[in-house]
N, CA and C atoms as an extended XYZ file, in Angstrom:
450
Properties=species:S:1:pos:R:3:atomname:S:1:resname:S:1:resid:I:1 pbc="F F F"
N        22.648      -68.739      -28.034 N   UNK     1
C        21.819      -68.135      -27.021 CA  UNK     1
C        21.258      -69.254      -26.162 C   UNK     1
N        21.269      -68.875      -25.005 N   UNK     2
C        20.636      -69.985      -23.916 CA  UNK     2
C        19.411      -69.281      -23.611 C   UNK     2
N        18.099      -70.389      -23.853 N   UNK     3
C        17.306      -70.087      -23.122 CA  UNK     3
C        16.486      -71.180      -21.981 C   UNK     3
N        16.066      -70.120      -21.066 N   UNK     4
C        15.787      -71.452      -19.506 CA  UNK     4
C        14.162      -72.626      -19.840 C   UNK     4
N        13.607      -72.175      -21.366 N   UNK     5
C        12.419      -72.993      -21.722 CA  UNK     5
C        12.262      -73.270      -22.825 C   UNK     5
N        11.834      -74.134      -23.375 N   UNK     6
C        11.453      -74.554      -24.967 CA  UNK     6
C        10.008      -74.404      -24.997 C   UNK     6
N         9.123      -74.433      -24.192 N   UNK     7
C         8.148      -74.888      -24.622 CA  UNK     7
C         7.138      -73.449      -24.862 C   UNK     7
N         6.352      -73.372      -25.927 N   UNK     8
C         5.764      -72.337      -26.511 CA  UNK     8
C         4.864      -71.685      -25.636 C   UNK     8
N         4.840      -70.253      -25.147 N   UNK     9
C         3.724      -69.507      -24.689 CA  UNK     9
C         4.614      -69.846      -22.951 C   UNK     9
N         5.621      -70.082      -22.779 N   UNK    10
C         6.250      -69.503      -21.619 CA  UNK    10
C         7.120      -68.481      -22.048 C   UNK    10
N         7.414      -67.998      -20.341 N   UNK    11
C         8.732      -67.059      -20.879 CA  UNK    11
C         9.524      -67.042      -20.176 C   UNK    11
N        10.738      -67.442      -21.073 N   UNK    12
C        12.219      -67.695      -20.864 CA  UNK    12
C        13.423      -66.556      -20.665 C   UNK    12
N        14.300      -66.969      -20.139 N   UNK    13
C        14.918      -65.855      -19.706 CA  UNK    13
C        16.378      -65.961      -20.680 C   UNK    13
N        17.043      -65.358      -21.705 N   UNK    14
C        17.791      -65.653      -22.469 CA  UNK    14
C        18.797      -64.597      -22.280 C   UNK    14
N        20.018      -65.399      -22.548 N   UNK    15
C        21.472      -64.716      -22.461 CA  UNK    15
C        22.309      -64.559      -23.829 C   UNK    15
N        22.492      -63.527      -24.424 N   UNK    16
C        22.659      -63.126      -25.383 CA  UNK    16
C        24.607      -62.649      -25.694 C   UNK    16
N        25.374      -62.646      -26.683 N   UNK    17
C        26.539      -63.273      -27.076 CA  UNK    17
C        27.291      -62.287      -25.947 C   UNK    17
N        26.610      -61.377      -25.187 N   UNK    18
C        27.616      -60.380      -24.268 CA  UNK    18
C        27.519      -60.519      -22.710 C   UNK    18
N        26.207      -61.910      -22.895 N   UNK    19
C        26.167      -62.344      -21.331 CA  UNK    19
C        25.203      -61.194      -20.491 C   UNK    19
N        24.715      -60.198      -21.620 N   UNK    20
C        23.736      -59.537      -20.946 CA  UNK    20
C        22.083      -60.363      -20.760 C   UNK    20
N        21.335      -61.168      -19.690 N   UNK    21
C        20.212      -61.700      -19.949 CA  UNK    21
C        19.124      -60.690      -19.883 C   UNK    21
N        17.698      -61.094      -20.228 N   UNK    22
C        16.662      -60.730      -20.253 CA  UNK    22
C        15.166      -61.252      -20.565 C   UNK    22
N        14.017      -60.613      -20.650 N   UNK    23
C        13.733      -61.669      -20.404 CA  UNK    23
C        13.227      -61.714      -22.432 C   UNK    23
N        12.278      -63.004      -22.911 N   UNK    24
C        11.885      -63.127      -23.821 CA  UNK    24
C        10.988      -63.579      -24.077 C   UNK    24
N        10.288      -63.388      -24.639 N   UNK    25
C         8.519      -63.857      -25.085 CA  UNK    25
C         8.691      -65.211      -26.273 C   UNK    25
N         8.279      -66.050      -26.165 N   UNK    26
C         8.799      -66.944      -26.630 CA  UNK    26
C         7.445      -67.924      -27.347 C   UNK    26
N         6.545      -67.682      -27.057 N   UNK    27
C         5.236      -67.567      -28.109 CA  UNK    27
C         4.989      -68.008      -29.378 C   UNK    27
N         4.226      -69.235      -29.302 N   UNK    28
C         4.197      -69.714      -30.745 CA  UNK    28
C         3.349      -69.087      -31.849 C   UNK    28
N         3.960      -69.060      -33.516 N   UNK    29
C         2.838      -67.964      -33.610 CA  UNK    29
C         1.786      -68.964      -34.152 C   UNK    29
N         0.715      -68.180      -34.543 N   UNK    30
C        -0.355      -68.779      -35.526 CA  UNK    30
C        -1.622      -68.589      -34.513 C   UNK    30
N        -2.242      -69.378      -34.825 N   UNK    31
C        -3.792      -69.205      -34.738 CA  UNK    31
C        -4.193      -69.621      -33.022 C   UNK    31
N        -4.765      -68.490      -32.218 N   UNK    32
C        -4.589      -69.207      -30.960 CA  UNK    32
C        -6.555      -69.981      -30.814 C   UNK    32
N        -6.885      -70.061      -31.805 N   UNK    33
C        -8.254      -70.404      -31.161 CA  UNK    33
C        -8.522      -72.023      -30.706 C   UNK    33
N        -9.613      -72.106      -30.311 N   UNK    34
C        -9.659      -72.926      -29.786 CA  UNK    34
C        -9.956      -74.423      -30.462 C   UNK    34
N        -9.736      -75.482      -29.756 N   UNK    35
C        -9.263      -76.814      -30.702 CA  UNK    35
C       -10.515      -77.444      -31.526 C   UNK    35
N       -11.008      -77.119      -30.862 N   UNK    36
C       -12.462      -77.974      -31.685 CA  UNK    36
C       -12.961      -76.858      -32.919 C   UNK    36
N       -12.463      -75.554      -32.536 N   UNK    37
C       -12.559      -75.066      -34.087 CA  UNK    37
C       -11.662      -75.127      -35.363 C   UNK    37
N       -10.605      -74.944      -34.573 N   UNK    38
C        -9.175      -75.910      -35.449 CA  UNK    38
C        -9.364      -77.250      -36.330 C   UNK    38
N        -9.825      -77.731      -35.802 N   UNK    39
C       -10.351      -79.300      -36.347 CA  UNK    39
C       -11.261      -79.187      -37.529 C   UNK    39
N       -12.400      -78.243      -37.454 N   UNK    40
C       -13.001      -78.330      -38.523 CA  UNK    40
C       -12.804      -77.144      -39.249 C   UNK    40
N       -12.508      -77.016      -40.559 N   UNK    41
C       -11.643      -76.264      -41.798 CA  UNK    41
C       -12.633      -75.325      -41.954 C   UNK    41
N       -14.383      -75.174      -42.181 N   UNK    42
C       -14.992      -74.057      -42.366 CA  UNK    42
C       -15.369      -73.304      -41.279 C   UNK    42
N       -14.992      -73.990      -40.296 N   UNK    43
C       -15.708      -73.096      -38.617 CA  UNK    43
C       -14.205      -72.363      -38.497 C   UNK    43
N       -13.248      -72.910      -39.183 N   UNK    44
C       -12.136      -72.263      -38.747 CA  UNK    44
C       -11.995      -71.030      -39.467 C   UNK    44
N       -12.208      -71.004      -40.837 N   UNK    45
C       -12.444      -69.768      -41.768 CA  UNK    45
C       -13.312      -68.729      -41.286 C   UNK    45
N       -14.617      -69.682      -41.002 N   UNK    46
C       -15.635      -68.646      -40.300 CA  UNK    46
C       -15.041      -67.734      -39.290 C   UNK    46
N       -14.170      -68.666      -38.018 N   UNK    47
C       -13.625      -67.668      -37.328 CA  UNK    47
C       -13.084      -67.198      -37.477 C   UNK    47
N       -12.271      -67.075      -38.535 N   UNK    48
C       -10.960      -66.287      -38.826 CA  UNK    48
C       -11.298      -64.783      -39.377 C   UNK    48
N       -12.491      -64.981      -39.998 N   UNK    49
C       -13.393      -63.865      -40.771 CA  UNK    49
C       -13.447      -63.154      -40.071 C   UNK    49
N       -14.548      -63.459      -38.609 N   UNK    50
C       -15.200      -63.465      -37.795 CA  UNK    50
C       -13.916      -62.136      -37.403 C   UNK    50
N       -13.127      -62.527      -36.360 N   UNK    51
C       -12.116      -62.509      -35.659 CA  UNK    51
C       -11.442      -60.754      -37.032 C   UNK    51
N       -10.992      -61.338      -37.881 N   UNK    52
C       -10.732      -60.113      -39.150 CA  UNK    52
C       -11.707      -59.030      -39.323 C   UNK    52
N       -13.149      -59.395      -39.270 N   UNK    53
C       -14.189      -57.922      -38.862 CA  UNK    53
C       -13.922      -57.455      -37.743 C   UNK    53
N       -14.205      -58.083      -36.566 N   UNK    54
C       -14.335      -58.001      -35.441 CA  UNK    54
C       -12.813      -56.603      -35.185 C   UNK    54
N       -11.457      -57.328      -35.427 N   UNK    55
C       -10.367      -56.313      -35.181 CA  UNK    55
C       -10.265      -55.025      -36.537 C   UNK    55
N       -10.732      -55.422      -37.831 N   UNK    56
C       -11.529      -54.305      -38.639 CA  UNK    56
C       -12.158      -52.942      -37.717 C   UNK    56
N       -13.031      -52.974      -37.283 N   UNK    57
C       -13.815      -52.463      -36.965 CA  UNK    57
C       -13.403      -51.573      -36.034 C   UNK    57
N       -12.252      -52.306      -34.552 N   UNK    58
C       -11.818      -51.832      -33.753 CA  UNK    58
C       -10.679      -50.696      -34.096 C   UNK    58
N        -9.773      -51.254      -35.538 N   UNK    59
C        -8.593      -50.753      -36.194 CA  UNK    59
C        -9.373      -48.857      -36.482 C   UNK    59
N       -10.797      -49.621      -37.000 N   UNK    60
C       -10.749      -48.022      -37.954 CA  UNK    60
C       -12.066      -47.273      -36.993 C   UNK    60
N       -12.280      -47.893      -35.976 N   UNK    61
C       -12.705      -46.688      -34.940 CA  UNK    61
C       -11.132      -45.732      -34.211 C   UNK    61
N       -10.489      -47.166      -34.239 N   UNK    62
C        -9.161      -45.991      -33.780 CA  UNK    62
C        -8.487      -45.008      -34.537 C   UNK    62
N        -8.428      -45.268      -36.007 N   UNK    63
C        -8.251      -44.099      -36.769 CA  UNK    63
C        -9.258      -42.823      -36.796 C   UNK    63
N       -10.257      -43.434      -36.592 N   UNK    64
C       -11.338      -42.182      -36.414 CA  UNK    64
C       -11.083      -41.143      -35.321 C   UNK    64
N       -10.565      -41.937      -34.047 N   UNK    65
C       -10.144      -41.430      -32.835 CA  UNK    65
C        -8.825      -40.543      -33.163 C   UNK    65
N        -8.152      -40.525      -34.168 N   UNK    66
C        -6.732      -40.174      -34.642 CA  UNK    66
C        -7.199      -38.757      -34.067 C   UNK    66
N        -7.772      -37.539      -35.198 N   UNK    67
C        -7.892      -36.823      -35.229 CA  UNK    67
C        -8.926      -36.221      -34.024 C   UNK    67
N        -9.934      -37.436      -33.891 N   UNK    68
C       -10.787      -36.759      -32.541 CA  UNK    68
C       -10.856      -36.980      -31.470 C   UNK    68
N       -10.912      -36.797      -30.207 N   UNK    69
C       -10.585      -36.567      -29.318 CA  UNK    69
C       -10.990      -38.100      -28.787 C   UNK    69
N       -10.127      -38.917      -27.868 N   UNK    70
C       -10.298      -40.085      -27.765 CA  UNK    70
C        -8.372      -41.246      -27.768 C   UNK    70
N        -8.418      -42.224      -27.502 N   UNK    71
C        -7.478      -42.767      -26.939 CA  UNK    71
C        -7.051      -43.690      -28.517 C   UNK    71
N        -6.899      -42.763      -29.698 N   UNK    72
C        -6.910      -43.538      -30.964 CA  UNK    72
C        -5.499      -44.621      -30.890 C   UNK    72
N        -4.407      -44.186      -30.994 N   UNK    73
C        -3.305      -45.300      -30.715 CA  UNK    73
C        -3.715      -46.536      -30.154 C   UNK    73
N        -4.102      -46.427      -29.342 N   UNK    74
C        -4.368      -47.597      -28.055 CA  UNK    74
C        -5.229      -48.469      -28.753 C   UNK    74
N        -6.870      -47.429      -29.340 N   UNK    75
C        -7.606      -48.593      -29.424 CA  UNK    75
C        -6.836      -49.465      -31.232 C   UNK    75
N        -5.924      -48.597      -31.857 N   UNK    76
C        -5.520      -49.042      -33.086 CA  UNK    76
C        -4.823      -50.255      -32.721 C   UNK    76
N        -3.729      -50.079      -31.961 N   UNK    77
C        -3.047      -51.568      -30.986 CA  UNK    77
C        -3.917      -52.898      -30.563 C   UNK    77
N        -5.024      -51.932      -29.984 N   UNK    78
C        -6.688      -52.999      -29.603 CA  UNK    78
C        -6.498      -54.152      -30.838 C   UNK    78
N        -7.070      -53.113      -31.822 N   UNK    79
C        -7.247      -53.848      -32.958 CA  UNK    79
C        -6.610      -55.042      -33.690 C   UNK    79
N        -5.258      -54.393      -33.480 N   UNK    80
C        -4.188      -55.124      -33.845 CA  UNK    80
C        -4.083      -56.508      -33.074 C   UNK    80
N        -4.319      -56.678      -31.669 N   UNK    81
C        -4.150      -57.598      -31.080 CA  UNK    81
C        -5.543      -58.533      -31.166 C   UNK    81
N        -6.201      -58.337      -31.775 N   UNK    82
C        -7.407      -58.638      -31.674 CA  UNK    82
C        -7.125      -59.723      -33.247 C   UNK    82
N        -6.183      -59.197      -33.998 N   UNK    83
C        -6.064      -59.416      -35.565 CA  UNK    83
C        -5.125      -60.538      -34.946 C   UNK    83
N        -4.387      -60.278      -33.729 N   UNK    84
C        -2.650      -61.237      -33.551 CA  UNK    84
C        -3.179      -62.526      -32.907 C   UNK    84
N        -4.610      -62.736      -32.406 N   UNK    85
C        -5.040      -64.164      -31.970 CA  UNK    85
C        -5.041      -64.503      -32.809 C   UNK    85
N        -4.836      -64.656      -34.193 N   UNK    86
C        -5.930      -65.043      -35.415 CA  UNK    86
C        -4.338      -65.167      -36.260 C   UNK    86
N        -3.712      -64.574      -36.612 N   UNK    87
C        -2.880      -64.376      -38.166 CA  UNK    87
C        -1.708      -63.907      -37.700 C   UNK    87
N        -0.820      -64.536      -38.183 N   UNK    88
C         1.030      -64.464      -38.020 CA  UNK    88
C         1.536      -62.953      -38.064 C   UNK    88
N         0.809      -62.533      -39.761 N   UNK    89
C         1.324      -61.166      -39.710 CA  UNK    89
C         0.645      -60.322      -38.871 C   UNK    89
N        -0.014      -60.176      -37.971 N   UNK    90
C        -0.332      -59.249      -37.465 CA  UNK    90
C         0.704      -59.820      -35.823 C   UNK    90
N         1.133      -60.664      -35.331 N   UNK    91
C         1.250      -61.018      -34.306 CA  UNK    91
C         3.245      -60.475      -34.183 C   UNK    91
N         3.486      -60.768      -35.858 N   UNK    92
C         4.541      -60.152      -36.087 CA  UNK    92
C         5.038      -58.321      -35.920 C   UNK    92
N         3.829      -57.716      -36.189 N   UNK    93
C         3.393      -56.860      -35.995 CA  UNK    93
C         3.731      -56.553      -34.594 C   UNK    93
N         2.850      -56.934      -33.961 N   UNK    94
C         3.023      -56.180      -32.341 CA  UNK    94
C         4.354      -56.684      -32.301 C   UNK    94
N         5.005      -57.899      -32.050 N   UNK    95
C         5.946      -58.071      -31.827 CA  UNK    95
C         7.072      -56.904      -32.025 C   UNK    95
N         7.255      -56.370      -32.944 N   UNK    96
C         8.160      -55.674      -33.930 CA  UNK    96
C         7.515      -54.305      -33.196 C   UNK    96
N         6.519      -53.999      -32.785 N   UNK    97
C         6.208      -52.624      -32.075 CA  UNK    97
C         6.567      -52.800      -30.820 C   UNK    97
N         6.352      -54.135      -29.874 N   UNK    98
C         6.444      -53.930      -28.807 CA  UNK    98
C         8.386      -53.882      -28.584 C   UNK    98
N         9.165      -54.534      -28.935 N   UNK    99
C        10.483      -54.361      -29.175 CA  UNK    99
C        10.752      -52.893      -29.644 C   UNK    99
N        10.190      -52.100      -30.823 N   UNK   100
C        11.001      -50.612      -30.819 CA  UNK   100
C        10.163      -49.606      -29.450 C   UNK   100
N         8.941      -50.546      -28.666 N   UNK   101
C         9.218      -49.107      -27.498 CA  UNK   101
C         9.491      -49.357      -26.551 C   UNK   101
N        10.180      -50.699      -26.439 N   UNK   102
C        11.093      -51.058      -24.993 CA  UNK   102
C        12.452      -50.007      -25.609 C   UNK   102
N        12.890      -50.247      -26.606 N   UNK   103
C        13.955      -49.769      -27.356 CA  UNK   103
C        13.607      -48.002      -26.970 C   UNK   103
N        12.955      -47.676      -27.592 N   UNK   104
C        12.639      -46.122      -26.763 CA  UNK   104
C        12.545      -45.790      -25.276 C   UNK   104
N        11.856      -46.719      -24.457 N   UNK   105
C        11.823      -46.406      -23.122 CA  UNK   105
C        13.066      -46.560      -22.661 C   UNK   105
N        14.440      -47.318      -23.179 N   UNK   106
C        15.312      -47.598      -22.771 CA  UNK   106
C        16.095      -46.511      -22.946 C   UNK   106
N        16.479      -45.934      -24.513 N   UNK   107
C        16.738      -44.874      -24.778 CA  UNK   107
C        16.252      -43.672      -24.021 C   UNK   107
N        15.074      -43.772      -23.761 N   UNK   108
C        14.591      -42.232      -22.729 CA  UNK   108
C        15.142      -42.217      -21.210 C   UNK   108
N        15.528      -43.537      -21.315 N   UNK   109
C        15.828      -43.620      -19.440 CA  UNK   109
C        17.259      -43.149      -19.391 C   UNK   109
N        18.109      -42.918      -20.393 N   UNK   110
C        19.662      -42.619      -20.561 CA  UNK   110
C        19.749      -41.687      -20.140 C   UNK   110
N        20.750      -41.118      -18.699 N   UNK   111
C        21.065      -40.133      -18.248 CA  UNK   111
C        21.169      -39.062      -19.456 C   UNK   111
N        22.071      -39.226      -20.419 N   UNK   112
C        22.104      -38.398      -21.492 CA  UNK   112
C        21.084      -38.068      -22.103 C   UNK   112
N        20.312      -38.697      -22.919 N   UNK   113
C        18.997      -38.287      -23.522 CA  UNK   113
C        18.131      -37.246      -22.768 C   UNK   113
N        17.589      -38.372      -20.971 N   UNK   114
C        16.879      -37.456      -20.491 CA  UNK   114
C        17.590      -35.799      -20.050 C   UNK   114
N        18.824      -35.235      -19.926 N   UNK   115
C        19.130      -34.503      -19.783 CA  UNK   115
C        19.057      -32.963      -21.208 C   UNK   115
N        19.168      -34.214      -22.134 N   UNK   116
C        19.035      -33.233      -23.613 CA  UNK   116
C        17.641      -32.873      -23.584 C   UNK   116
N        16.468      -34.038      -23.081 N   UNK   117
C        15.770      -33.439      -23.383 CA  UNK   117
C        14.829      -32.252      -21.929 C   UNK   117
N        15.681      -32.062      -20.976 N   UNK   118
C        15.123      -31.582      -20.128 CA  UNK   118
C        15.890      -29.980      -20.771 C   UNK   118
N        16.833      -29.772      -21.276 N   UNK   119
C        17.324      -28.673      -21.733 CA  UNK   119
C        16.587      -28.354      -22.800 C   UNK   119
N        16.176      -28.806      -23.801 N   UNK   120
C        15.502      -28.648      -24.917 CA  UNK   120
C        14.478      -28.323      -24.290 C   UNK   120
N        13.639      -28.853      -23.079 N   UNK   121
C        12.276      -27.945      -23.073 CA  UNK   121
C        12.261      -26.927      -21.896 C   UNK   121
N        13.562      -26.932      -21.296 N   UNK   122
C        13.500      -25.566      -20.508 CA  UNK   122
C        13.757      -24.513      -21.804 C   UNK   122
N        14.518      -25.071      -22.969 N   UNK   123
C        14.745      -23.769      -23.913 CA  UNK   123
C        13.524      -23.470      -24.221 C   UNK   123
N        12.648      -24.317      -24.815 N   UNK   124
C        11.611      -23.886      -25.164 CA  UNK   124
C        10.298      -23.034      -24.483 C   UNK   124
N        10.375      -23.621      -23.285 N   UNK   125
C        10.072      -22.722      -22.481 CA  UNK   125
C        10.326      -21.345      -22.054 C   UNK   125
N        11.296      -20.877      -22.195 N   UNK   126
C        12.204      -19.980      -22.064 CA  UNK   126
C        11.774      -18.964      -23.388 C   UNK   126
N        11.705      -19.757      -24.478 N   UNK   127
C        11.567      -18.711      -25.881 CA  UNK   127
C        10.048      -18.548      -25.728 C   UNK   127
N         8.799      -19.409      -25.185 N   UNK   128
C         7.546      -18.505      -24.927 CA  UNK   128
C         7.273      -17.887      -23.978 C   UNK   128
N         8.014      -18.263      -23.099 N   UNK   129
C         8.036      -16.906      -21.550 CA  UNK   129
C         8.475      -15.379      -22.576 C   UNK   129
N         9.595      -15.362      -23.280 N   UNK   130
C         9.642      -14.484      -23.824 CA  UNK   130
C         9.084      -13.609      -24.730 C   UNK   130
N         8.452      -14.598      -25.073 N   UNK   131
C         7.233      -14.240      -26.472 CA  UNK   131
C         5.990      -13.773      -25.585 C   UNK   131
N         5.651      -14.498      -24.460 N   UNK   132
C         4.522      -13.597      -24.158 CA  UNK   132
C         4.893      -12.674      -23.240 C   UNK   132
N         6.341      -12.417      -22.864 N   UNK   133
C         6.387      -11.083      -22.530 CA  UNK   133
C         6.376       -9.919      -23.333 C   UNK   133
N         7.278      -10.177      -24.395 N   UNK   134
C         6.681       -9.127      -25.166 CA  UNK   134
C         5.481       -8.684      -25.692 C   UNK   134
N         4.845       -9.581      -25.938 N   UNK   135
C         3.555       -9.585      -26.237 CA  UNK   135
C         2.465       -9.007      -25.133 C   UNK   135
N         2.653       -8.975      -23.738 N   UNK   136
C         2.292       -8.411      -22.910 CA  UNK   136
C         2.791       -6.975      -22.633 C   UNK   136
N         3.998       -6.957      -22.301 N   UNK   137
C         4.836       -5.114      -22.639 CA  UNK   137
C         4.206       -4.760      -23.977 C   UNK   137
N         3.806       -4.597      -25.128 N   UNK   138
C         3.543       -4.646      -26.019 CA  UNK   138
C         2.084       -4.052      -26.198 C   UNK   138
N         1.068       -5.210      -25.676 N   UNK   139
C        -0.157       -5.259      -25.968 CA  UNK   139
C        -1.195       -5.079      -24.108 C   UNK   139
N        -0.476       -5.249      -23.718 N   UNK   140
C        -1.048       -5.603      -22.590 CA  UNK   140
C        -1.663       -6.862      -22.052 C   UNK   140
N        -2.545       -6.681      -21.330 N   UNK   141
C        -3.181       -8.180      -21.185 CA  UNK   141
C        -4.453       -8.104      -22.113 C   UNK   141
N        -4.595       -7.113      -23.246 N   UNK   142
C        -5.996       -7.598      -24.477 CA  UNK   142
C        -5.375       -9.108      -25.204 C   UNK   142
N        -7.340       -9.254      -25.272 N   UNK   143
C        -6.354      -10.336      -26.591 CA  UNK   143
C        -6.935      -10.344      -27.781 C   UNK   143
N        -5.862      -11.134      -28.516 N   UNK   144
C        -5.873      -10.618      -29.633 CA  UNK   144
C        -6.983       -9.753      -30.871 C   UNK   144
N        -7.842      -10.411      -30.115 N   UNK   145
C        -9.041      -10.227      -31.407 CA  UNK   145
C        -9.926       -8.917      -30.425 C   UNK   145
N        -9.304       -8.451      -29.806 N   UNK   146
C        -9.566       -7.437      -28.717 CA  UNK   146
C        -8.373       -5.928      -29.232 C   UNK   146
N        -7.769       -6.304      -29.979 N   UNK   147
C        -6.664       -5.702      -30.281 CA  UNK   147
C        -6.933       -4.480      -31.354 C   UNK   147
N        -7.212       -3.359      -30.978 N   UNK   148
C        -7.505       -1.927      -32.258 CA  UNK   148
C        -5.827       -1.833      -32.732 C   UNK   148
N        -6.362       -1.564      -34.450 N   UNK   149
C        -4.981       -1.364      -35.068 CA  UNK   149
C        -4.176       -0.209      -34.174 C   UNK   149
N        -3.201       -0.704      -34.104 N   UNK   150
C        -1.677        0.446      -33.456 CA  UNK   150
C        -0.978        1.003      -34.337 C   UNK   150
């Protein structure tokens, strides 16, 4: 593979064994903080802690958000990136997420796909147009809990 940079935290543009290029994140991993905390071994723990509550906190407000109304995914990702300044496995993490939804957006952009799925929801559409027609010939426009036994 050719790529147009070596040096960590640019991004290079790489050509892959079919000559298809693109681009690539090329990012060193590990700890991005800053040098003078690097240097000393307990300010570095401290931050690392620090930095591990800090995306804690953000992680499991976004699970909270799961079920209630609110932007839970997103802020769970928050979290995550918040964990990926700090620690490999988490940086591995996004990495490995952000690759399967280029991989999906790519897949959704396929003439084919998007066509299956524009049929799949005119069907579906189609089977509750029907359902609430009958349900209207049927019942009228009451609803349900408006409804005397028939």
């Amino acid at each position: 593979m050719n790529t147009g940079s070596d040096e960590p935290g640019e991004v290079a543009v790489a050509v892959n064994e079919t000559g298809v290029s693109g681009v690539k994140d090329e990012r060193a991993l590990g700890s991005r903080a800053p040098a003078y905390i690097k240097a000393r071994r307990m300010l570095h723990l401290s931050w690392q802690v620090g930095v591990f509550i800090i995306g804690l906190a953000v992680v499991v407000a976004g699970i909270i958000m799961l079920p209630l109304p609110g932007p839970g995914w997103v802020v769970i990702f928050g979290g995550m990136a918040i964990w990926a300044t700090e620690f490999v496995w988490a940086q591995l993490v996004l990495r490995w997420t952000k690759r399967k939804v280029t991989e999906a957006a790519q897949r959704a952009l396929d003439p084919r796909v998007r066509r299956r799925n524009i049929i799949l929801t005119v069907t579906g559409l189609v089977i509750v147009a029907v359902l609430v027609g009958i349900y209207v010939w049927k019942f009228g426009f009451e609803m349900p809990w408006k409804i005397k036994d028939q």
